[in-house]
ZARO-431332 format. One record per residue (C-alpha): residue number from 1; x, y, z; residue in one letter. Coordinates in pm, whole numbers, plus 50000, padded with zeros to 5 digits. Last residue first. Layout:
<sites>
num;x;y;z;residuo
NUM;X;Y;Z;A
...
</sites>
This chain:
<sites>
num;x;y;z;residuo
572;45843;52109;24627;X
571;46107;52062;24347;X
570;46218;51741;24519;X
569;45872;51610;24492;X
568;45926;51552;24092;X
567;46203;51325;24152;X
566;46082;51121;24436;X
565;45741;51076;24140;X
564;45912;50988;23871;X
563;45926;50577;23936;X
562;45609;50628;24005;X
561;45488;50565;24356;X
560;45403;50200;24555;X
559;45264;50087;24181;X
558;44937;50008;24357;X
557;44695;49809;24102;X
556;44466;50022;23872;X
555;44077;49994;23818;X
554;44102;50143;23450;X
553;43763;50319;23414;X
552;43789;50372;23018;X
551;43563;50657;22894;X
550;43501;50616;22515;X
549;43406;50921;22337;X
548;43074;50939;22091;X
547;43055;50851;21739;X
546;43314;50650;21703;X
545;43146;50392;21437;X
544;43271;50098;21547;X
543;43546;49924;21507;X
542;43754;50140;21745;X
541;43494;50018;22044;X
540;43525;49701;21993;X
539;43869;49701;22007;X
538;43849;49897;22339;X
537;43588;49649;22459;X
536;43849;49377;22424;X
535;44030;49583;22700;X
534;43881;49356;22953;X
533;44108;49084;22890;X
532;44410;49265;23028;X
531;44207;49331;23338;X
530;44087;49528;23571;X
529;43894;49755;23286;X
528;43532;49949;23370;X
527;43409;50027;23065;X
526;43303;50340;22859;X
525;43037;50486;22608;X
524;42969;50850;22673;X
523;42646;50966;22690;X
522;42692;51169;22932;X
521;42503;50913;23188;X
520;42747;50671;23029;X
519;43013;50884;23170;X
518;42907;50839;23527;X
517;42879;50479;23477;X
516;43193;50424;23371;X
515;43334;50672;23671;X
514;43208;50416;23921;X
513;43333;50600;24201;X
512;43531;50394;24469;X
511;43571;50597;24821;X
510;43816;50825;24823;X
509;44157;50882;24941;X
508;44338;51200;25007;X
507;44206;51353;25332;X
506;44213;50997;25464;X
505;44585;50939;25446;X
504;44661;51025;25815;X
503;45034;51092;25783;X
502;45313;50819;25842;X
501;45588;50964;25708;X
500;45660;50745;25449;X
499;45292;50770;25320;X
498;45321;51122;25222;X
497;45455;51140;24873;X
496;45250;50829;24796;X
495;44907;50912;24911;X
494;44979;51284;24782;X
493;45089;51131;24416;X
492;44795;50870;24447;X
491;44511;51163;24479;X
490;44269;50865;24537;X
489;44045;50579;24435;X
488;44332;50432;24262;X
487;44176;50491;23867;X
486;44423;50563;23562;X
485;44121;50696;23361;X
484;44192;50633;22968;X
483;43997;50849;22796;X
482;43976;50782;22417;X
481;43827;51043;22221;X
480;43573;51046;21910;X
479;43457;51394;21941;X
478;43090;51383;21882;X
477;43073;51791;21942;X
476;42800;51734;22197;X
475;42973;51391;22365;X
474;43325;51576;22390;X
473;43092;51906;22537;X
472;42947;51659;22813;X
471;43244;51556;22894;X
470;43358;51881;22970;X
469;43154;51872;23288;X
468;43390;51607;23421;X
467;43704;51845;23507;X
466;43737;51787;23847;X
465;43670;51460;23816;X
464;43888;51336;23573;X
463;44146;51502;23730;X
462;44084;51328;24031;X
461;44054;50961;23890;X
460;44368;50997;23701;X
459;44445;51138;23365;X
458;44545;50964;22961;X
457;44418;51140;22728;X
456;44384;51019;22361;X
455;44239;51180;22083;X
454;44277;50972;21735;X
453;44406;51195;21452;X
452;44255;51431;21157;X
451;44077;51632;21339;X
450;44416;51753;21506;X
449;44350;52142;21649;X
448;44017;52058;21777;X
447;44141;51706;21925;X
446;44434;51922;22112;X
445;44169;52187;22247;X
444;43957;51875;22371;X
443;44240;51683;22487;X
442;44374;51946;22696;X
441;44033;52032;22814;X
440;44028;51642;22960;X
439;44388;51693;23090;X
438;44349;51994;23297;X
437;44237;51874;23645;X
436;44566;51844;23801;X
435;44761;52177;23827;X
434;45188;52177;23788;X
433;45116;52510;23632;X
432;45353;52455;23358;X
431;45258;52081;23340;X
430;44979;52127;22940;X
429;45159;51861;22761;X
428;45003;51797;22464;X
427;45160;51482;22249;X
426;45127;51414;21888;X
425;45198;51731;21702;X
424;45614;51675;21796;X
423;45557;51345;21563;X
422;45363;51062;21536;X
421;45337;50946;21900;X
420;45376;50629;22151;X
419;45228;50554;22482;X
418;45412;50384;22699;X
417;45610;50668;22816;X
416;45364;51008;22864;X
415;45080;50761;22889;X
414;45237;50593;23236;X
413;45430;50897;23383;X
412;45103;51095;23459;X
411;45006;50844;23691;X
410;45095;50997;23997;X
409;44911;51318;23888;X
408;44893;51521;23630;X
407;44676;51525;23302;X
406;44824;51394;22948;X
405;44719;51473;22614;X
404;44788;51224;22324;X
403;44688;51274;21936;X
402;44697;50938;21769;X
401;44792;50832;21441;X
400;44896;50484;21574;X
399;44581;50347;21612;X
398;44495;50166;21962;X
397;44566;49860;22109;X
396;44932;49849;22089;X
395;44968;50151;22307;X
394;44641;50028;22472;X
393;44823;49730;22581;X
392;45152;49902;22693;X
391;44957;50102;22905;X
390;44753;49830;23072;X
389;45032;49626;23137;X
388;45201;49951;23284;X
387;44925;50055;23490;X
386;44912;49727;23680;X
385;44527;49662;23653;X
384;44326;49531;23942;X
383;44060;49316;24074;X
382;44205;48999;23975;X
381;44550;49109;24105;X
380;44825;49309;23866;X
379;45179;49398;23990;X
378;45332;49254;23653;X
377;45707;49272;23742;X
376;45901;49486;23479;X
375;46092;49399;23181;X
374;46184;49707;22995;X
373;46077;49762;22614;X
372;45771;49985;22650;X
371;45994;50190;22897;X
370;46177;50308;22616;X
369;46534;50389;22461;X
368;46641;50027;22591;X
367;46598;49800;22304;X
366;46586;50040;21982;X
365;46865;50245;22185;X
364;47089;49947;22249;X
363;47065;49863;21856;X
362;47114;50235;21717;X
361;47434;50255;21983;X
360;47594;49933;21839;X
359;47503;50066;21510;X
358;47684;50369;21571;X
357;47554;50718;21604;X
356;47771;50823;21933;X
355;47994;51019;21728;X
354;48001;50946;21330;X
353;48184;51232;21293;X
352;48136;51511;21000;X
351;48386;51808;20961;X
350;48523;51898;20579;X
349;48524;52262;20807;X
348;48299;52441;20527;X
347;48072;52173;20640;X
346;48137;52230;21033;X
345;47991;52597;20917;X
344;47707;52494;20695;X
343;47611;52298;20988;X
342;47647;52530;21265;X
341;47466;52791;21053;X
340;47148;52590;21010;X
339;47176;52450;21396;X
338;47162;52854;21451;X
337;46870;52930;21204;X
336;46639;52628;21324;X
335;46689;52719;21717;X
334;46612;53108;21667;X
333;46938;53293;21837;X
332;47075;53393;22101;X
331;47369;53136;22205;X
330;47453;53112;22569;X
329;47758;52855;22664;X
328;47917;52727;22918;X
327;47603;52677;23097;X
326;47507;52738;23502;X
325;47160;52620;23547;X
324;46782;52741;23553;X
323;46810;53109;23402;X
322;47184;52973;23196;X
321;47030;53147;22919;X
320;46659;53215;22908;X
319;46709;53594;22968;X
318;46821;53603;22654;X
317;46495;53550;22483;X
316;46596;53349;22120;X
315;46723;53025;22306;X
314;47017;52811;22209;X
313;47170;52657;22566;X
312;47496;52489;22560;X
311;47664;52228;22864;X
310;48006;52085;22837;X
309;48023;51816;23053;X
308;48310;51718;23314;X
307;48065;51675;23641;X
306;47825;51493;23407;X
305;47433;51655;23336;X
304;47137;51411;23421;X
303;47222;51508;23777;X
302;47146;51864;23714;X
301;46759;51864;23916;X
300;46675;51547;23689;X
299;46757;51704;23395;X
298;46425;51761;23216;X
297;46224;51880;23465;X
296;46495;52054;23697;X
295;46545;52340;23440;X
294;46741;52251;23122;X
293;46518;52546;22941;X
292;46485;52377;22607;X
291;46463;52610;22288;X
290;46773;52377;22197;X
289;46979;52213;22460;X
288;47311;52117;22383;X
287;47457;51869;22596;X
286;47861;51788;22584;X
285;48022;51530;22731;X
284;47764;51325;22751;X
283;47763;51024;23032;X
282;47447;51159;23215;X
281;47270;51148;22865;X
280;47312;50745;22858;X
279;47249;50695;23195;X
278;46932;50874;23184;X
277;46849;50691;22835;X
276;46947;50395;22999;X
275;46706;50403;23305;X
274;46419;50516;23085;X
273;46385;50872;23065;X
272;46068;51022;23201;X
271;46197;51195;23467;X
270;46463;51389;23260;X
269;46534;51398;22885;X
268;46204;51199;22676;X
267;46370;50998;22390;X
266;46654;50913;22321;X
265;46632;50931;21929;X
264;46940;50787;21756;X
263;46705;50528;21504;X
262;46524;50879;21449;X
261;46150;50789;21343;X
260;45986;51002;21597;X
259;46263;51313;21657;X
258;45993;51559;21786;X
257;45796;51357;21939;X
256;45820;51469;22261;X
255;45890;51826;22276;X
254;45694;51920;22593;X
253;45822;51616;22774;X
252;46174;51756;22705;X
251;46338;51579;22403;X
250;46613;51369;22268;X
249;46906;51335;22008;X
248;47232;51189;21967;X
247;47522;51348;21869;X
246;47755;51252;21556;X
245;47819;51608;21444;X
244;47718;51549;21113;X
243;47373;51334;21199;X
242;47289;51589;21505;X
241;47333;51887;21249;X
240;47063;51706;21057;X
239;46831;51648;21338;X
238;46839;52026;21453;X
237;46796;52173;21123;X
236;46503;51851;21060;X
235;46307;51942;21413;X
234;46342;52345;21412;X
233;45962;52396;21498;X
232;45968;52235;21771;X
231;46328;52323;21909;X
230;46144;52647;22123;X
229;45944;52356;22322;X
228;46222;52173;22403;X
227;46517;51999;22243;X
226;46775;51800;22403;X
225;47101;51720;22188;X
224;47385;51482;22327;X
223;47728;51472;22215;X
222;47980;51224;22341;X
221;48276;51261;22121;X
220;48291;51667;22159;X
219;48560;51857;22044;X
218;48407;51911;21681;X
217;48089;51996;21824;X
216;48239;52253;22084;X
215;48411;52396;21774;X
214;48084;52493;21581;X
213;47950;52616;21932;X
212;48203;52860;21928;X
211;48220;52978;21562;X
210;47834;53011;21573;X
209;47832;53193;21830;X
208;48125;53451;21706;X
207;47876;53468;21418;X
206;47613;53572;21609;X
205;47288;53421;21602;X
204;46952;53494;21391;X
203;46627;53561;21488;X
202;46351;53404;21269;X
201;46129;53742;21136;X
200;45807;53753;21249;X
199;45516;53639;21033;X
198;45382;53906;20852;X
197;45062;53990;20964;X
196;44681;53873;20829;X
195;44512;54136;20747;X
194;44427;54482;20863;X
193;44098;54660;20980;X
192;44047;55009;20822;X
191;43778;55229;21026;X
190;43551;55398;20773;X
189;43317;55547;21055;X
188;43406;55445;21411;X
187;43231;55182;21562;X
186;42920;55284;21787;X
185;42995;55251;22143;X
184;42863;54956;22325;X
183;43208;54791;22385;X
182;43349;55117;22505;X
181;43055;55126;22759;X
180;43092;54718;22865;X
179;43526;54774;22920;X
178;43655;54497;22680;X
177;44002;54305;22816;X
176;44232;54179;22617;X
175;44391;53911;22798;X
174;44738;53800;22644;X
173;44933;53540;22658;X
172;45273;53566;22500;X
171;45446;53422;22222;X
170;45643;53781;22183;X
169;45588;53774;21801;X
168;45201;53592;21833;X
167;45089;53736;22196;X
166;45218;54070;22134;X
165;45130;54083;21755;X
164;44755;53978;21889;X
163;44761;54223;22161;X
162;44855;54510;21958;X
161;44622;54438;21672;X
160;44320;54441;21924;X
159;44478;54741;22094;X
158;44487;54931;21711;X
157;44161;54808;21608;X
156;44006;54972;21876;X
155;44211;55281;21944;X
154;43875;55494;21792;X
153;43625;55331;22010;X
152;43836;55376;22341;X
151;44082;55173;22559;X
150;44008;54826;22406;X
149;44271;54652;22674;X
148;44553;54481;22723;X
147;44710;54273;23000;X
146;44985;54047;22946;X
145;44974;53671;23093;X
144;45215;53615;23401;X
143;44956;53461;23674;X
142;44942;53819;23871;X
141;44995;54010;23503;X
140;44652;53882;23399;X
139;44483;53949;23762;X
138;44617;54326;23814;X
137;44469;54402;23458;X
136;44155;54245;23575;X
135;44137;54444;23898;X
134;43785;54314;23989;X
133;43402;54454;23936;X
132;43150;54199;23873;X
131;42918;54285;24148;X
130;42918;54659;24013;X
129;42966;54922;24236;X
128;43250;55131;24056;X
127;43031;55095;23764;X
126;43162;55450;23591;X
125;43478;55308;23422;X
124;43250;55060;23272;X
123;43307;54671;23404;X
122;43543;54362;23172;X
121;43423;54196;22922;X
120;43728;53924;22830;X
119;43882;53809;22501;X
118;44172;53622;22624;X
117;44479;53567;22371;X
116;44679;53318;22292;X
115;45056;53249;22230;X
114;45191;52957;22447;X
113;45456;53056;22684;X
112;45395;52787;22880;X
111;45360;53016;23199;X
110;45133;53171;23044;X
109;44927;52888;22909;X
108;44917;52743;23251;X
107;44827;53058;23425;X
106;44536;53130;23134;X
105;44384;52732;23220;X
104;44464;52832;23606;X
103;44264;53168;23564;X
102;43979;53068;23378;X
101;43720;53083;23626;X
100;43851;53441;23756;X
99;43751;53574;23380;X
98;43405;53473;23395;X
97;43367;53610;23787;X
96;43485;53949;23674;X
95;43341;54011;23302;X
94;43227;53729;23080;X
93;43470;53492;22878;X
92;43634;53421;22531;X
91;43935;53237;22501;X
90;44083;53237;22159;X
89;44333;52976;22036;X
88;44603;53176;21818;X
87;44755;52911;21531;X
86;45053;52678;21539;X
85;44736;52375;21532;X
84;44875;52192;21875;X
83;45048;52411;22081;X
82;44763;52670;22027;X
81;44492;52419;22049;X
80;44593;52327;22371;X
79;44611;52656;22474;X
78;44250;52742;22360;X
77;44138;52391;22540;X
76;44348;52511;22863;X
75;44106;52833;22866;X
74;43803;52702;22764;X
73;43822;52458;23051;X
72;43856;52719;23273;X
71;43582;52898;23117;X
70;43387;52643;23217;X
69;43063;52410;23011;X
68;43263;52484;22697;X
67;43108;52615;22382;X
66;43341;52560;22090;X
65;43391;52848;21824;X
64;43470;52823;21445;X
63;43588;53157;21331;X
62;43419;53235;20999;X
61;43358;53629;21032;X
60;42998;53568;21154;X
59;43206;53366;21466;X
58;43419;53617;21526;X
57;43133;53874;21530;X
56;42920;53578;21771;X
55;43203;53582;22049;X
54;43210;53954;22032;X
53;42851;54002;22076;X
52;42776;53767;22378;X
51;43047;53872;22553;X
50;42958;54094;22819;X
49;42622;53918;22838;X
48;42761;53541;22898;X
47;42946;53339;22678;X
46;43161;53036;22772;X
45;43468;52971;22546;X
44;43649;52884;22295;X
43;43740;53055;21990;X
42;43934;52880;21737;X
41;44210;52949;21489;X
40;44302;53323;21464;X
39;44407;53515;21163;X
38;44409;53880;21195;X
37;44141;53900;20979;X
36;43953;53714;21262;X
35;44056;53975;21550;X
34;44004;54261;21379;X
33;43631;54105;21291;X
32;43593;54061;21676;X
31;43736;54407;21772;X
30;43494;54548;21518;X
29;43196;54373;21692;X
28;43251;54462;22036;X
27;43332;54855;21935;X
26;42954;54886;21734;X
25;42786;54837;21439;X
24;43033;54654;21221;X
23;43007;54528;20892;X
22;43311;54327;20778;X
21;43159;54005;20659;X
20;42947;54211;20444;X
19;43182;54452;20313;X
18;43438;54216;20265;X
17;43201;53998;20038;X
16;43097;54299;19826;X
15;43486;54387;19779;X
14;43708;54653;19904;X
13;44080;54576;19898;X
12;44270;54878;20065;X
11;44640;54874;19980;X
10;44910;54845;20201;X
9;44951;54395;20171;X
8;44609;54403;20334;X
7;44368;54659;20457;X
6;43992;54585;20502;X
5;43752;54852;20454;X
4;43510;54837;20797;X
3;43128;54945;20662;X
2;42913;55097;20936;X
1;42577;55021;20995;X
</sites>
């Protein structure tokens, strides 16, 4: 047995409990301790024989680990956990056939840019024959992840720590893959694994930057901040340079949450938006987005932005800049530091504008700001739900330290408005991939990385579907979740999208499934809602003890398409 001396801060520390955690036999072991005194959060996954041994060294080493019933499930639940916790979800799956079930969850988190890495077997040089056999280098960089791999016994700890700095300072994904006969080899003798890193520096921006954006701001007198998934972590800079430049503030759906509390918070930017919060953002002169891509999403395909308006993107990758729309402006930099440095600079200025923050504006937005507050006809029938009674209910219904994770599909518009959130930790988004089916691992990853709050998911009768197996892991970890199944007995988005035109509808509508049912055979609790009234089993329900999920089977009336919907099909 070989002893792995753990380095941290440049000095070895050697202690009786290192030495125990940190005993490694062979190559899959060491690359699992690497990977825990590295620092990440959760493994999930499905284990098979090429990685049965890693999976348990991270767990030995502390790691808490999930077992999902598909590794594509495992996937989006280590990339919800990722967005959620700030820490590096692990996915951890067999060779060939394990990895090609997870592709969509590792395309999604790709594409999202979420840091996380894939701890994947993969064949021995020598088993050109084998059944599990696949280009899985080829595969990773096909859906945009990074591929990496343990390329020999004494490089070990050197590719593990290289894919982990990767996916953490680049916020990649990464999939590590584990060749069976490097795996197998003994671990080098007196191998030093490091510790936690440093966290990367925050990128700063120019000062010519700052001095143009500063005067922008002081130009402006309809200002209008959108922050994305890069603004998360920058919430009070960007907030406070909103309050002295007199802009208002909103979100992409990723970011939603981020400005909870702000009596000049928008809201959700693009398909979302309530009719006056796209009116309202249409009428800026200037729009800054922070860590937000402005891509079709969130402005509507450009007509949330005015034919006069001064348009700003702060992103630290510069190939972000103007990649989606032409901008007037491309500052480099890390969100917080550059709204920082604007607002020391307008200081220095004696600059600070009230703007759109009036109490005129404060009083429109508190009325108008969400689609909670519009009037809307009640399409409900005594055998049906209109989603947005039903939404509204639950959003006063249920507690509100909530986590909420949202699936896709015609529906998808109903929890992502009605219901409300904490903060930018409150909502999981997991669109990238534009893939239905990924809600329920959403809200298991999210859940995992958010004890502490109510899970919520909100999906349609498809998704729900697709990914049902995984309700069988909510029931085995006794996560207390609330799924709220927007039910039409069909792929509504296709039924709606296509209707107009007259196609045969069959291939996407469905008989009725009694999905209560199904999820009582779980061992779920649930009910079947077409009512107002019959959400008196959701009170129940929270009284209780909550221990096991509740599966609501919300029979919903025909909203003839979500209001989003024309604009999402434009980007088909």
């Amino acid at each position: 047995m070989t002893v792995i001396t753990s380095r941290l801060g440049g000095s070895d520390v050697v202690t009786q409990d290192d030495s125990a955690a940190l005993a490694a036999t062979n190559v899959s072991e060491l690359v699992g301790y690497t990977l825990a005194r590295l620092g990440v959060g959760h493994i999930f996954g499905v284990v098979g024989s090429g990685n049965f041994v890693v999976t348990n060294a991270l767990r030995r080493a502390g790691v808490p680990y999930t077992a999902a019933r598909h590794e594509g499930g495992a996937a989006t639940m280590a990339d919800a956990y990722g967005r959620m916790s700030g820490k590096v979800g692990v996915v951890s799956t067999h060779q060939g056939c394990g990895l090609t079930n997870a592709v969509t969850g590792i395309g999604e988190a790709a594409k999202s840019r979420t840091p996380m890495i894939v701890v994947t077997a993969d064949t021995a040089a020598s088993a050109v024959g084998s059944n599990f056999r696949i280009d899985q280098d080829a595969l990773a960089r096909s859906v945009g992840a990074v591929a990496e791999r343990i390329h020999s016994p004494h490089s070990a700890v050197a590719d593990t720590v290289r894919a982990y700095r990767t996916a953490v300072n680049e916020r990649r994904t990464v999939v590590l893959s584990l060749p069976t006969d490097v795996q197998a080899a003994p671990a080098p003798d007196g191998t030093s694994v490091p510790g936690p890193l440093v966290p990367p520096q925050r990128f700063a921006p120019s000062d010519a930057a700052v001095d143009e954006l500063t005067q922008l701001l002081r130009s402006a007198r309809r200002p209008v901040f959108v922050a994305g998934r890069g603004g998360r972590t920058a919430g009070p800079e960007i907030a406070a340079l909103a309050e002295a430049s007199g802009a208002l503030v909103a979100t992409s759906a990723v970011g939603h949450g981020l400005f909870q509390g702000d009596p000049f918070n928008l809201g959700i930017s693009g398909g979302f938006s309530s009719p006056f919060t796209a009116a309202t953002i249409s009428e800026a002169d200037l729009i800054v987005g922070w860590g937000c891509a402005l891509n079709m999403w969130t402005m509507r395909h450009g007509s949330l932005i005015g034919a006069t308006a001064k348009v700003v993107q702060v992103d630290v990758e510069d190939r972000a800049l103007g990649a989606n729309r032409p901008i007037d402006l491309g500052v480099l930099g890390d969100s917080a530091e550059t709204a920082a440095a604007v607002l020391a600079r307008l200081r220095s200025l004696g600059h600070n504008q009230v703007g759109l923050r009036t109490p005129e504006m404060a009083e429109r937005i508190a009325r108008h700001a969400r689609w909670n507050t519009e009037q809307t006809e009640d399409l409900s029938t005594a055998e049906a739900i209109d989603p947005r009674v039903l939404s509204r209910e639950l959003d006063r219904i249920l507690p509100a330290e909530r986590i909420v994770s949202v699936d896709s599909g015609n529906f998808m518009g109903y929890p992502s408005t009605y219901l409300s959130v904490p903060d930018e930790f409150g909502f999981c988004f997991t669109q990238a991939f534009q893939s239905i089916g990924l809600g329920l691992y959403t809200a298991i990853g999210a859940a995992k990385a958010r004890p502490d709050r109510l899970p919520v998911l909100g999906a349609g009768d498809g998704g729900f579907l697709m990914a049902i197996a995984e309700l069988e892991t909510l029931v085995r970890e006794r996560i207390p979740l609330v799924a709220i199944v927007y039910n039409d007995s069909a792929y509504g988005a296709e039924v709606h999208h296509f209707d107009a035109d007259d196609e045969d509808l069959d291939v996407v509508r469905f008989p009725q499934v009694d999905i209560a049912s199904i999820a009582r055979g779980y061992g779920a609790a649930a009910l079947t809602v077409r009512t107002a009234g019959d959400l008196a089993g959701v009170e129940e329900w929270l009284a209780g003890p909550r221990e096991m999920p509740l599966v609501i089977d919300a029979r919903i009336a025909s909203d003839g398409g979500a209001w989003w919907l024309a604009e999402a099909f434009k980007g088909h």
